[in-house]
C-alpha positions in Angstrom: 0.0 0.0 0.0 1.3 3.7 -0.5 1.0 6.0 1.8 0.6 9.7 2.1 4.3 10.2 3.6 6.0 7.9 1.1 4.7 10.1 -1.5 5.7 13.2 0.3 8.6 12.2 1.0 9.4 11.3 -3.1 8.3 14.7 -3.7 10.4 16.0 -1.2 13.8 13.9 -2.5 12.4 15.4 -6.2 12.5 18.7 -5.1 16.0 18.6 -3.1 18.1 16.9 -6.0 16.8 19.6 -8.1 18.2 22.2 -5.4 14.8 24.1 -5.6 13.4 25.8 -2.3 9.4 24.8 -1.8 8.2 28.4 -3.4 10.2 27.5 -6.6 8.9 24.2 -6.6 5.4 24.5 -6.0 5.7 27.6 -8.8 6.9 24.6 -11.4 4.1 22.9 -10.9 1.7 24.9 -10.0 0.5 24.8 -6.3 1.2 26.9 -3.8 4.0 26.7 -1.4 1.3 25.8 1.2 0.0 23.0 -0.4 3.4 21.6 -1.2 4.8 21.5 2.6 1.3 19.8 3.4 2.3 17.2 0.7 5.3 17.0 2.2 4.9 16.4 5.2 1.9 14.1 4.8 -0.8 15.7 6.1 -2.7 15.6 2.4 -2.1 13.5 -0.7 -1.2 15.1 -3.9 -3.9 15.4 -6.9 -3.5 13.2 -9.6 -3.3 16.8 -11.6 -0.2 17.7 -9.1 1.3 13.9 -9.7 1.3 14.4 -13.4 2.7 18.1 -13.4 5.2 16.9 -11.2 5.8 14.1 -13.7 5.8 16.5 -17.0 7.7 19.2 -15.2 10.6 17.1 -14.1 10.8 14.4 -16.8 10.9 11.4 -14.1 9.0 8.0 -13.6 5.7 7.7 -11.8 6.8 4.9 -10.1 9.6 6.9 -8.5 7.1 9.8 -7.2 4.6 7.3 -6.0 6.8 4.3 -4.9 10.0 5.9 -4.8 12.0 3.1 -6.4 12.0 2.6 -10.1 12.3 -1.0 -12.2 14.6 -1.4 -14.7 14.4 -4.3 -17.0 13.1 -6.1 -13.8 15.2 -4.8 -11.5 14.9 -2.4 -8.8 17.7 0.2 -9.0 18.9 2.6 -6.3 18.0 5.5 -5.2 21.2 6.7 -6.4 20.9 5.0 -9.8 17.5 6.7 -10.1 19.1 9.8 -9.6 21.5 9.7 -12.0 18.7 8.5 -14.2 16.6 11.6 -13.6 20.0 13.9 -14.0 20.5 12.4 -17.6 17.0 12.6 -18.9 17.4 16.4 -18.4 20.4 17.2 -20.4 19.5 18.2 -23.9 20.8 16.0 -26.5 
């Protein structure tokens, strides 16, 4: 089962490897600050709206944001491998 912190705490991890503050954050994918550090912290959920702005602003898996591991040809990588992953998949070609 997910829960409401696991998810928050993705987010969070999201937000910290991409050396953005909350406001900057929440600007990216449109929430407020507010609603972010509630996320967060796991006193609310996100919207599946929020999930897929999060997911189209930041170019990484779902299953990372909601899971926070991701498979790779059946495998689970690290969190450092994901990382990395996420890293690459923003360079421009």
């Amino acid at each position: 089962m997910i829960s409401v912190n696991d998810i928050g705490g993705n987010i969070k991890r999201l937000r910290k490897l991409h050396m953005l503050n909350q406001i900057e954050f929440a600007k990216r994918i449109g929430i407020s600050q507010g609603s972010l550090s509630d996320i967060e912290s796991g006193k609310c959920s996100p919207s599946i709206e929020t999930v897929v702005s999060i997911y189209r602003s930041f170019n990484c898996s779902l299953e990372i944001l909601l899971l926070g591991e991701e498979k790779f040809r059946d495998r689970t990588i690290s969190e450092l491998e994901s990382k990395l992953l996420c890293v690459f998949n923003e360079l421009d070609h």
